[in-house]
C-alpha positions as CSV (number, residue, x, y, z in Angstrom):
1,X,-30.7,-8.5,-97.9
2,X,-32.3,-11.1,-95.3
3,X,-28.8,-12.2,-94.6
4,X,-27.1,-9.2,-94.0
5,X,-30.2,-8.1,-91.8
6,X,-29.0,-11.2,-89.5
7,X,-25.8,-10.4,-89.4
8,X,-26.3,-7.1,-88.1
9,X,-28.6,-8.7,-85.2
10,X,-25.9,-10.9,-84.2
11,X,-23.6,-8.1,-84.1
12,X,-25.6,-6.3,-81.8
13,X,-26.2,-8.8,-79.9
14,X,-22.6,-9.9,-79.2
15,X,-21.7,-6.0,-78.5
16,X,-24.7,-5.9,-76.0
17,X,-23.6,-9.1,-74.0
18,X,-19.8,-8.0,-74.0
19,X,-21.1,-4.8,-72.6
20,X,-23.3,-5.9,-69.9
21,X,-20.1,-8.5,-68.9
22,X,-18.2,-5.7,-68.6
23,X,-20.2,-3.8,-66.1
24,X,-21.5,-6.8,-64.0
25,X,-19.1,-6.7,-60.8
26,X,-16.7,-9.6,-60.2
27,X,-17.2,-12.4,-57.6
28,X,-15.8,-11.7,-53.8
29,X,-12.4,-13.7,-53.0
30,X,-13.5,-16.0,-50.5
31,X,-12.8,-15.4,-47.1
32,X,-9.1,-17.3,-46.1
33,X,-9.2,-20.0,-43.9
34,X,-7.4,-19.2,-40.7
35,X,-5.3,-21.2,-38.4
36,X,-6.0,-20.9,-34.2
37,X,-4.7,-22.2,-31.1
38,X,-6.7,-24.7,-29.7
39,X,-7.1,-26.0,-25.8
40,X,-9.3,-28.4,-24.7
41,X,-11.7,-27.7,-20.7
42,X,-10.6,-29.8,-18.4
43,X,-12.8,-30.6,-15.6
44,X,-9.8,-30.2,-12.9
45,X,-10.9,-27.5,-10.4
46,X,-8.7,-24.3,-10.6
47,X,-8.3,-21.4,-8.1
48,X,-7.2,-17.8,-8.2
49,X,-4.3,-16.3,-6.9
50,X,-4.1,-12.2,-6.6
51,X,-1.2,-10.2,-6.3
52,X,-0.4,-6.8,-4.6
53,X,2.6,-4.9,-4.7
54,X,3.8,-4.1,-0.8
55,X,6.7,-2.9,0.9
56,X,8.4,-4.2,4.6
57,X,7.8,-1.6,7.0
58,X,8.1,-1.9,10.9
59,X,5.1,-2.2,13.2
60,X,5.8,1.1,14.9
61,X,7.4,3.6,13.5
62,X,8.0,7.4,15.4
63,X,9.0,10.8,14.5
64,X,11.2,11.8,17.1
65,X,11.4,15.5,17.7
66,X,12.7,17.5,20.5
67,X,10.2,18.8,23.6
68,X,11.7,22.0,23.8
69,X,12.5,25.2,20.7
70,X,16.4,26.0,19.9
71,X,18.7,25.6,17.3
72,X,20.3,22.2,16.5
73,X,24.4,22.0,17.1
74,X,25.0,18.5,16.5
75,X,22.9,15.3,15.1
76,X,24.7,12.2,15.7
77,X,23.2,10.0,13.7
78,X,22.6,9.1,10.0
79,X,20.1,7.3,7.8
80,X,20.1,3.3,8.1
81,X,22.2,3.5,11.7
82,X,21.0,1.6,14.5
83,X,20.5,3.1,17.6
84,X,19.9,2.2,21.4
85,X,17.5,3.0,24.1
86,X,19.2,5.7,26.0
87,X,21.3,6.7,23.0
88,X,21.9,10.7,21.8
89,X,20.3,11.5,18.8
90,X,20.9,15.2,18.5
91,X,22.1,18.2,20.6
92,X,20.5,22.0,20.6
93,X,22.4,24.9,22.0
94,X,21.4,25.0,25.6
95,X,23.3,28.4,26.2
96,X,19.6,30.3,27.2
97,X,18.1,26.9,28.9
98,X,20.9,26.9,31.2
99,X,20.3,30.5,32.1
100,X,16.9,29.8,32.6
101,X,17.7,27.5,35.2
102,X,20.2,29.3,37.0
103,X,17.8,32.4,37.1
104,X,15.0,29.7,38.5
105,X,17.6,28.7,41.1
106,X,18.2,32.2,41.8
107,X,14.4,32.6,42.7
108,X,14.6,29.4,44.8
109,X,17.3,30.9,46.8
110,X,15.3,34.2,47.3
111,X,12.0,32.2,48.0
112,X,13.7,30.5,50.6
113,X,15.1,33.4,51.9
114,X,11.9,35.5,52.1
115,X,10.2,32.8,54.1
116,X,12.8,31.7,56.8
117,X,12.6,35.7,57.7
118,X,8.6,35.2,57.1
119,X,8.9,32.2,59.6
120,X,10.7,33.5,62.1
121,X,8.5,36.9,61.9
122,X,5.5,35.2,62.8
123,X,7.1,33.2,65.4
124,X,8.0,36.5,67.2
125,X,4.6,37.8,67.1
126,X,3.0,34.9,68.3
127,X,4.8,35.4,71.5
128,X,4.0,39.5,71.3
129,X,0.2,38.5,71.0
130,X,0.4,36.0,74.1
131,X,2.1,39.3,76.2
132,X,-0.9,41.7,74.5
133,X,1.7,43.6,73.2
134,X,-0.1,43.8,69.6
135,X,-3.8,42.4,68.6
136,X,-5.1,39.5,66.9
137,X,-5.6,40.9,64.1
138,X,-1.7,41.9,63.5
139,X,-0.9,38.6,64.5
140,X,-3.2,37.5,61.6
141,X,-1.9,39.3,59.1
142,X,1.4,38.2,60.1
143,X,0.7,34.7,59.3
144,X,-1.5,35.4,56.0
145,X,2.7,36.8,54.9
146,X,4.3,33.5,56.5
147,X,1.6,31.3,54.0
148,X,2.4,33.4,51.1
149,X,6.1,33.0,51.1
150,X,5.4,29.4,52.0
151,X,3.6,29.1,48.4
152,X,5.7,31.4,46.9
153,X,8.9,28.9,48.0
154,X,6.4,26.1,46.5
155,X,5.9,27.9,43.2
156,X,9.9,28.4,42.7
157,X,11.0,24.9,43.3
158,X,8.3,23.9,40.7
159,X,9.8,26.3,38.3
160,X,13.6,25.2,38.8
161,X,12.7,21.8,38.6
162,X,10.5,22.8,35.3
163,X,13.8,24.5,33.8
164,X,15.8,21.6,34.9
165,X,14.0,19.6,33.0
166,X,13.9,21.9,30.1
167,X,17.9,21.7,29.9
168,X,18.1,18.0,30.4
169,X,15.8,18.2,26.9
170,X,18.2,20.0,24.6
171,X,19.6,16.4,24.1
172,X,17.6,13.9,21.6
173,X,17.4,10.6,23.3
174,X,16.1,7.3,21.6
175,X,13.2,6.0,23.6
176,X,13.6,2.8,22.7
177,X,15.8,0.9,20.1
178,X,15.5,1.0,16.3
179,X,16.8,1.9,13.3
180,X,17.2,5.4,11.4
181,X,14.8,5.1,8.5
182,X,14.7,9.3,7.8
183,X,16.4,12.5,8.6
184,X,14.1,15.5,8.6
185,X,16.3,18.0,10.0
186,X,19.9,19.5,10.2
187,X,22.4,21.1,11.9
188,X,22.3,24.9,12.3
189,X,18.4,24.7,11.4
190,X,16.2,26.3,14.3
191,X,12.9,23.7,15.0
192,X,10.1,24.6,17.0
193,X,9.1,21.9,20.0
194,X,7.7,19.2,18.4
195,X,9.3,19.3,15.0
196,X,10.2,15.9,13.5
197,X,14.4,15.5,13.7
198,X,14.4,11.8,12.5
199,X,12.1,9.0,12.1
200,X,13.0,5.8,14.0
201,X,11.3,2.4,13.4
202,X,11.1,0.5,16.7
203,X,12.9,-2.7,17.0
204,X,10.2,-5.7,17.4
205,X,7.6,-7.7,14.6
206,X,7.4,-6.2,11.0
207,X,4.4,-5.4,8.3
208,X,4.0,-5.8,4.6
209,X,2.0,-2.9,3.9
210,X,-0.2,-2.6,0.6
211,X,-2.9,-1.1,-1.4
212,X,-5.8,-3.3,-1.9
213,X,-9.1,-1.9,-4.6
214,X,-12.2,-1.6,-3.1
215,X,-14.0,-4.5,-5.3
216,X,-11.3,-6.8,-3.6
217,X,-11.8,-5.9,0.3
218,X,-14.4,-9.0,0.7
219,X,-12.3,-11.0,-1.0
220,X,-9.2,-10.2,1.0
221,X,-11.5,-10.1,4.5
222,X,-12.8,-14.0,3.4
223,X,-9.5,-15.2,2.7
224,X,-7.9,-13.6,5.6
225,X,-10.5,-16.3,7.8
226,X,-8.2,-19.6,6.1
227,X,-4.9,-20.9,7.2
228,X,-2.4,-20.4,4.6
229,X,-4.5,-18.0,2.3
230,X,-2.6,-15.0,2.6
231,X,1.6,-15.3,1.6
232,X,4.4,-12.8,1.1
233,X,7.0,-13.3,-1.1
234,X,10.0,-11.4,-1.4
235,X,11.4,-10.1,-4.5
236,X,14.8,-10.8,-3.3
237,X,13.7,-14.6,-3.6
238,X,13.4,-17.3,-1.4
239,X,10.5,-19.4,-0.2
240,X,7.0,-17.7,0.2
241,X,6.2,-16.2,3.9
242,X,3.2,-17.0,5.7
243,X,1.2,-14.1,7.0
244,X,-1.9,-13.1,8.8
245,X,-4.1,-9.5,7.9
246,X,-3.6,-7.7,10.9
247,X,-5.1,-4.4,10.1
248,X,-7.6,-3.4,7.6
249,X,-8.4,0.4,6.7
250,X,-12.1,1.3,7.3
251,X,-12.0,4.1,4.7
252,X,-10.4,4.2,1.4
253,X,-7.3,6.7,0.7
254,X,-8.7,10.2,-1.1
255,X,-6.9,9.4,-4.1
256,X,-6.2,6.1,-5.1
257,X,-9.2,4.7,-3.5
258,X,-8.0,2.2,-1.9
259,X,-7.7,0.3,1.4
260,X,-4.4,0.1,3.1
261,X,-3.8,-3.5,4.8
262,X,-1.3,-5.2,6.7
263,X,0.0,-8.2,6.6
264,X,2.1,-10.0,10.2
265,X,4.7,-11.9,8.6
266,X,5.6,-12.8,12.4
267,X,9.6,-13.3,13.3
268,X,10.9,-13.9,9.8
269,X,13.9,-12.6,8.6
270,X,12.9,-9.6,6.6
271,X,14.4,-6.5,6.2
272,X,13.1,-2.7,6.3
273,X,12.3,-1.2,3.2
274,X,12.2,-4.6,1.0
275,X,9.6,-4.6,-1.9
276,X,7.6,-7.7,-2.1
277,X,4.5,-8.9,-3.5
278,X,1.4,-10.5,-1.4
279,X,-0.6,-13.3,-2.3
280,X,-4.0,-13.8,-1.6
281,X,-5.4,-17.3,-2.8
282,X,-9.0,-17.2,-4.0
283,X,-11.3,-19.6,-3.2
284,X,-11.3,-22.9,-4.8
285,X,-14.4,-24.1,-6.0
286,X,-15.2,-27.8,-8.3
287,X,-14.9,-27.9,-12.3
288,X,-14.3,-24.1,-12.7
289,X,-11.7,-23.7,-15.9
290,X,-8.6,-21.7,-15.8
291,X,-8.0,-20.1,-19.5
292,X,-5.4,-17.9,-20.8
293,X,-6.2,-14.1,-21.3
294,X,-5.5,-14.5,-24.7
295,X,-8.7,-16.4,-25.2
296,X,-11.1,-14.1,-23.7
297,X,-12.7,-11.3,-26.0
298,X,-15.9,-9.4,-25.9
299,X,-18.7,-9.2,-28.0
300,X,-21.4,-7.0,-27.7
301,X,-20.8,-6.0,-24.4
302,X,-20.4,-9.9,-23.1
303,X,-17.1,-11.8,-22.6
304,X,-17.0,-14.3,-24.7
305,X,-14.7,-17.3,-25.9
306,X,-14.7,-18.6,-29.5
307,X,-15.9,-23.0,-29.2
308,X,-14.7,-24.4,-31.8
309,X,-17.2,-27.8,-33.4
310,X,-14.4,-30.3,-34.3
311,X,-16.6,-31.5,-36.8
312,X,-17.0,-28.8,-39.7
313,X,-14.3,-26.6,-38.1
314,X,-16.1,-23.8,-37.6
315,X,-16.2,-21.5,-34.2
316,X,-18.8,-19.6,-32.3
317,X,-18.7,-17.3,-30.1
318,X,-19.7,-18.5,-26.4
319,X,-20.2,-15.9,-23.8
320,X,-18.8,-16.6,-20.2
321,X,-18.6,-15.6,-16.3
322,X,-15.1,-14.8,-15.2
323,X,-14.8,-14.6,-11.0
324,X,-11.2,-13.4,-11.1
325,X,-7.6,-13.6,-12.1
326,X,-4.5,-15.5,-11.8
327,X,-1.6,-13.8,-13.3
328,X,-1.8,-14.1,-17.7
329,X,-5.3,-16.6,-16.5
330,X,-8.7,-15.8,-15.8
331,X,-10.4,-17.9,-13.7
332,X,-14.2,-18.9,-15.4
333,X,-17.6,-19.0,-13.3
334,X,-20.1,-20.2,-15.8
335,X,-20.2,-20.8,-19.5
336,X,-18.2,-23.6,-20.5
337,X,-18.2,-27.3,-19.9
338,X,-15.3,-29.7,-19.7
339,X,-14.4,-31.8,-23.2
340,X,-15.1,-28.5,-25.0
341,X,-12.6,-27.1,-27.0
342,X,-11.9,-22.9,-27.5
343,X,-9.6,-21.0,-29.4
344,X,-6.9,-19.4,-27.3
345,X,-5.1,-17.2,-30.0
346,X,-6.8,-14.8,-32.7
347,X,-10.0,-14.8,-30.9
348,X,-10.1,-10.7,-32.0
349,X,-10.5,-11.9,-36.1
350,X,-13.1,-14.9,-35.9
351,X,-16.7,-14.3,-37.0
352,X,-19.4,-16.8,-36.4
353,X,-19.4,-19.9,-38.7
354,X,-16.4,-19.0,-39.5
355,X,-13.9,-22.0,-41.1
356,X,-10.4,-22.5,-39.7
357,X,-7.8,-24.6,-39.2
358,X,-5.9,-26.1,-36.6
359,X,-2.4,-24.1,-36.3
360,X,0.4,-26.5,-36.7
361,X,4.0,-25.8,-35.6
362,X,6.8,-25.1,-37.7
363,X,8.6,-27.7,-36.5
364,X,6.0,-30.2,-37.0
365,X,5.5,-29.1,-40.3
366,X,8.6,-29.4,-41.1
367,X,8.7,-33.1,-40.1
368,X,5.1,-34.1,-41.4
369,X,6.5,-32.6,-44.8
370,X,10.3,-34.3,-44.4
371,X,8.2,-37.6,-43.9
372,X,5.6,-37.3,-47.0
């Protein structure tokens, strides 16, 4: 009876200890050991470099119009044609301008007419009043006629020389020489004085024109004080230009919000319309590293970069002052001290104290393996 008591217990026993093993939760995998991308500070100095998209434009550019109303007849030039000082642009229909004139030198004629009789009117009387054949005051009024046709041959040379001159405008001449860079108007249209025809870009020096953001204007107004700070390079290729900031917007555009600048690339051989790209070199300033992008993450609202302790092979998370950019590089302020070493790839999957492993190549791998 005893024994069959203690088997029971034992029974019970087992059954309550394969029970609670069931429910008890199994142990967490542990966390894999991942492999990074290691680099190591340097203490080399390192500087900046910003780039800005830009486009060759001339230094004065004009929309030519014509100074009088009509329709247009002719345009004798075409987009991209060069064109000389002197040179006919476009052509109105100067039917009603040349009848303005010749009714202008009609009312010449009669002006001229009216005071010869005028002058030789008051001539006459003058000689009547010295014989007291009429009064002063005839003689007077007389004269007050000869002055009047006097001003009123005055007032009608003015206007034929005005409607001359209006004629002489229903031909488009190019002030000075350049090259076509627009068309804005057609033949058979009818354009108001004034109204842009085509838009001519003056012979003479040439800008690279482009955008620059408002947190870079000091930047670009410092550099622009140093020889050799500010380049242009052409996407067509070829050796970079240098250039000088010649003008600087005081207000930023509406939309983009930023400043439009100019860069003088002087006499070189650049063409109108080319796209290139200026280069504004940052400052260079001692023992500040240059790290990829790929390195740089945030954490809690810092940037940060992940040191690695060579020792136990476990990283950290380090946070840093970055002063600018240099294409795929960011260019550090403070944080970091040269011999330290970060992690440059999977920066976005480390935690801190985490263990890893240096990445090794395939390649080398390969070899390390073909050698064991």
């Amino acid at each position: 009876m005893i024994l069959a008591s203690s088997r029971l217990l034992l029974c019970a026993a087992l059954a309550a200890l394969s029970i609670a093993a069931g429910c008890s939760r199994p142990e967490a995998a542990p966390e894999p050991v991942r492999a990074v991308r290691t680099m190591t500070i340097a203490s080399e100095s390192a500087s900046g470099v910003l780039e800005y998209a830009g486009e060759v434009k001339a230094r004065t550019e004009s929309r030519v119009g014509f100074r009088v109303g009509g329709k247009i007849v002719r345009r004798n030039v075409e987009l991209g044609d060069s064109v000389k000082a002197g040179q006919v642009l476009a052509q109105l229909d100067a039917q009603d301008l040349r009848l303005g004139q010749d009714a202008a030198r009609a009312a010449l004629a009669a002006a001229q007419i009216n005071l010869d009789q005028a002058t030789a009117d008051v001539k006459r009387f003058r000689e009547l009043e010295k014989q007291g054949f009429i009064s002063a005051a005839e003689l007077e009024r007389h004269e007050t006629s000869f002055k009047a046709a006097k001003a009123a041959l005055d007032q009608a040379r003015a206007q034929s020389s005005l409607q001359g001159n209006q004629a002489a405008y229903s031909a488009l001449l190019a002030d000075v020489p350049g090259v076509v860079t627009a068309v804005e108007a057609e033949p058979g249209m009818v354009v108001a004085a004034g109204t842009p025809v085509v838009r001519l870009a003056h012979d003479g020096p040439r800008d690279v024109v482009f955008a620059v953001p408002e947190d870079k204007v000091p930047l670009l107004r410092a550099a622009a004080a140093v020889q050799g700070a500010l380049q242009v390079q052409l996407w067509s290729g070829g050796a970079a230009l240098p250039a000088t900031l010649r003008e600087l917007s005081a207000s930023a555009d509406p939309v983009t919000r930023t400043f439009l600048a100019k860069a003088d690339v002087g006499s070189a051989e650049v063409r109108l319309g080319q796209t290139a790209t200026v280069l504004l070199a940052l400052p260079r300033t001692g023992g500040t590293p240059l790290l990829p992008l790929a390195a740089v993450a945030e954490s809690q609202g810092k940037t940060v970069v992940w040191l690695l302790d060579k020792t136990t092979l476990t990283v950290r998370p380090q946070p840093i002052a970055v002063s600018g950019a240099d294409g795929n590089s960011v260019v550090v302020a403070a944080g970091l001290a040269p011999g330290q070493t970060i992690v440059t790839a999977g920066v976005h999957l480390l935690t801190p104290g985490q263990k890893v492993k240096l990445y090794a190549e395939p390649a080398a791998a390969s070899a390390s393996g073909a050698a064991r």
